[in-house]
C-alpha positions in Angstrom: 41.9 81.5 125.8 44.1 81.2 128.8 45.2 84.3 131.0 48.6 85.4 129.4 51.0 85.1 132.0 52.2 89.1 133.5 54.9 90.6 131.3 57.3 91.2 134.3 57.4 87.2 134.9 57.9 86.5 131.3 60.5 89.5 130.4 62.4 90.1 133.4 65.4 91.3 131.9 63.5 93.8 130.0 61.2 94.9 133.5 64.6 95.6 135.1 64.8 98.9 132.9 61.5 99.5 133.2 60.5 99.3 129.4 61.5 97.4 126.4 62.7 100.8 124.7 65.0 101.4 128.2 66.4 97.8 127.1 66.9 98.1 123.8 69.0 101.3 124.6 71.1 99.0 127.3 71.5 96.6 124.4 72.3 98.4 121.6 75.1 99.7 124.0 74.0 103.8 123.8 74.0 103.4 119.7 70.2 104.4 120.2 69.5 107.7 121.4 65.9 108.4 123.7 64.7 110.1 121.0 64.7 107.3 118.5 63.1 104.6 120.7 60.0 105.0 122.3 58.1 102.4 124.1 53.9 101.9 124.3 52.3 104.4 127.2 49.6 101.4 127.2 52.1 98.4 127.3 55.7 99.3 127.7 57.5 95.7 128.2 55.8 94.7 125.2 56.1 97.4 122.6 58.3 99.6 121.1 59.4 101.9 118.3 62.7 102.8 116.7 62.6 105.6 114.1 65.1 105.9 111.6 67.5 108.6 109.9 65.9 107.9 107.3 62.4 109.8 106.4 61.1 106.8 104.0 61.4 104.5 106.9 58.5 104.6 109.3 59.6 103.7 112.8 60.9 99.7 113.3 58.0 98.4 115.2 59.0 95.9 118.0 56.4 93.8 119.5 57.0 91.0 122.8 55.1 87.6 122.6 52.4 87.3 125.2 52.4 83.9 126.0 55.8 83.0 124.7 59.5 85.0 125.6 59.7 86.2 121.6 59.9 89.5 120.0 58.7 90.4 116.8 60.2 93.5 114.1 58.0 94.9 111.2 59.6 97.7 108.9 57.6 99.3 106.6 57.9 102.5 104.3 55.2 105.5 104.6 53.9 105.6 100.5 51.7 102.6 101.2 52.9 101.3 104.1 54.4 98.2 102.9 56.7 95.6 105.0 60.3 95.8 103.6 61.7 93.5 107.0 60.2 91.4 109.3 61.8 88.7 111.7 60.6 87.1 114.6 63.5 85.7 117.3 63.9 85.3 121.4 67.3 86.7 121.1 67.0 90.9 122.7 70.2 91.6 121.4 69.4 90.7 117.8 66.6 92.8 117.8 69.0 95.6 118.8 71.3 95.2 116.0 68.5 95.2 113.6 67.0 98.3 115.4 70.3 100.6 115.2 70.6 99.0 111.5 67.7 100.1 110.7 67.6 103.3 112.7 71.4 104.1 110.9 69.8 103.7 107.8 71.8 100.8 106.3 70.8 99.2 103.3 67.8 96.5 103.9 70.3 93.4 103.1 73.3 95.1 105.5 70.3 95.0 108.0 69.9 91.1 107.5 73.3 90.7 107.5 73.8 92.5 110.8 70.9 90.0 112.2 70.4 86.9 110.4 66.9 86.5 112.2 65.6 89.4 109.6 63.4 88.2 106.8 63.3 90.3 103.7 59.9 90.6 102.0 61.7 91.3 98.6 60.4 95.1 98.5 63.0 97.6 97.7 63.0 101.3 99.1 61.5 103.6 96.7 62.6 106.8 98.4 61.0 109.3 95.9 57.9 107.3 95.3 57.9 106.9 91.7 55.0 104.6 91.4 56.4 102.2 88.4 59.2 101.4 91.0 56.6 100.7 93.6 54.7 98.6 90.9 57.7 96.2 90.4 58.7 96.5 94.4 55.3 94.6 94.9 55.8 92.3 92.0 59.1 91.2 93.6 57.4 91.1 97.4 54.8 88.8 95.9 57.6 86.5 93.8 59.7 86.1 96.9 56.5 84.8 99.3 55.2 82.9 96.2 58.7 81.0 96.1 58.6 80.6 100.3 54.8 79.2 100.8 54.8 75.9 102.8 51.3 74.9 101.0 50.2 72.2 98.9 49.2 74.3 96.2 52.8 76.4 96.2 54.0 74.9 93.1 51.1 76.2 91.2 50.9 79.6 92.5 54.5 80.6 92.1 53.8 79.6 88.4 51.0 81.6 88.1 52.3 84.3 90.0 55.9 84.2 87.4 53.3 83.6 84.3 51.6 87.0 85.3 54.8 88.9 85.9 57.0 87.5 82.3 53.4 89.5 81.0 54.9 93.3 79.9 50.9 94.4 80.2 50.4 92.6 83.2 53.6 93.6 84.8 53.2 97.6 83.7 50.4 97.2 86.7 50.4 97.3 90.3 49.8 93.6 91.9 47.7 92.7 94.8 46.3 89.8 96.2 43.2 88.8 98.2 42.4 85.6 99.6 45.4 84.5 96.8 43.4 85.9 94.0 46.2 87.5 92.0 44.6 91.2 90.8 45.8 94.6 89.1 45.6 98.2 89.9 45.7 101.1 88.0 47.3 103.0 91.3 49.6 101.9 93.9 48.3 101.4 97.7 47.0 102.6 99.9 43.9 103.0 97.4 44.1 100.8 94.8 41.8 100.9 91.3 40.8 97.5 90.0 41.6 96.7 86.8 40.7 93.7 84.5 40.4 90.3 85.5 41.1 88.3 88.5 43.7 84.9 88.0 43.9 82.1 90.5 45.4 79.0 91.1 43.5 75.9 91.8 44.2 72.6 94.0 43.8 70.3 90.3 46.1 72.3 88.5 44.0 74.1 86.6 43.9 78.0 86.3 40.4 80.5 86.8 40.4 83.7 85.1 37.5 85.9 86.3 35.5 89.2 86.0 34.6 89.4 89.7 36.3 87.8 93.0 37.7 84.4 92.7 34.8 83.9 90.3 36.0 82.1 87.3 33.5 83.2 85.0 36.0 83.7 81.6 37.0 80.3 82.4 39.2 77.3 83.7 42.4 76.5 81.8 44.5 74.1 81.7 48.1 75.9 81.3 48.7 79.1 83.2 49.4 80.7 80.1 45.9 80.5 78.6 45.0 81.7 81.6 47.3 84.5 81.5 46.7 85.0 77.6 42.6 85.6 78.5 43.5 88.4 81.3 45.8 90.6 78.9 42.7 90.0 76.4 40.5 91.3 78.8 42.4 94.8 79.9 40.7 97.9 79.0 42.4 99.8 76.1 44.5 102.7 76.5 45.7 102.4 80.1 48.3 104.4 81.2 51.7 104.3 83.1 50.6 103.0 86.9 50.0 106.1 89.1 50.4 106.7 93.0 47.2 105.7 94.8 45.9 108.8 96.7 45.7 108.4 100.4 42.2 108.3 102.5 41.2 111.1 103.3 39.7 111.3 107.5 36.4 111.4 108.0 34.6 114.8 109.2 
């Protein structure tokens, strides 16, 4: 890969102040205080960070293409450190308004609103961290980027993915996904505990319900709702409401 061209050449706007965070401020027109934004010791024209009022927001991370004049935004809460808004645009002062939004603590669609470049992952804000709420704040992140996928095989997922959610079992879980195996947890992130089945989507339309990883070993199907009828089937007994996944604890 190429040499990525020097940050001064490809922002300099933002090297006249010295940092991103110093231009941020000069954009947002003093609404951002020093305190709030802070930019990278390592890389300051390309990152940045603007906390927020609001103590289940973790800082508005702001990143600067390397190769192309583009910033980046990623808001995430602190319980499992989930996305609630992301955006990508080459428009500084959009990223500002989203920024003092964000930092003001106005309501994730007021955020959007304020800068239309903001893409809302369909999480909600689950300030006291009540896990059920978390549960169905994934559910609704995965509906929304099941309905957005640009693939071949979208159709088929979002059906799966609304076929597992219309499920009251299947729902009273916390979802996750790997590789787009649709799975369930017992406890919300960071650590999640695996419970029953995974459920897939395949390019012919059919359905795999499996004990393992993308591993259809309780079968193929033909309707999603075979598919979905074999995973409640094979849920333990007696499972409880979803609880809050503990964090990892640091190694000694």
């Amino acid at each position: 890969m190429s040499t990525p061209p020097d940050p001064a050449a490809l922002y300099p706007g933002v090297a006249a102040f010295g940092s991103l965070a110093a231009a941020l401020r000069a954009e947002a027109e003093d609404r951002l205080g020093v305190v709030a934004v802070r930019s990278s010791d390592s890389a300051p024209l390309l990152h940045a960070t603007v906390a927020s009022i609001l103590p289940h927001r973790e800082p508005l991370r702001i990143s600067a293409r390397q190769y192309e004049r583009r910033w980046s935004i990623s808001g995430t809460e602190p319980s499992v450190g989930a996305t609630l808004i992301d955006g990508t645009t080459d428009d500084l002062a959009e990223v500002a308004k989203a920024a003092w939004a964000w930092h003001d603590g106005e309501a994730l669609s007021d955020i959007r609103q304020a800068a239309p470049f903001v893409h809302l992952t369909g999480r909600f804000e689950v300030p006291d961290y009540d896990p059920a709420r978390l549960a169905e704040s994934e559910w609704q992140c995965m509906r929304r980027e099941a309905a957005e996928l640009e693939v071949d095989w979208q159709k088929a997922y979002q059906t799966l993915i609304e076929a597992a959610y219309a499920e009251p079992s299947l729902r009273a879980l916390f979802p996750f996904t790997s590789h787009w195996g649709l799975r369930f947890s017992t406890t919300t992130r960071p650590t999640v505990t695996v419970v029953g089945p995974c459920l897939t989507a395949n390019d012919d339309g059919t359905y795999g319900v499996g004990r393992g990883f993308i591993t259809p070993d309780l079968g193929l199907f033909d309707t999603v709702h075979d598919a979905v009828a074999v995973a409640v089937r094979e849920l333990p007994s007696g499972l409880g409401p979803v609880a809050l996944g503990p964090f990892p604890q640091p190694a000694n």
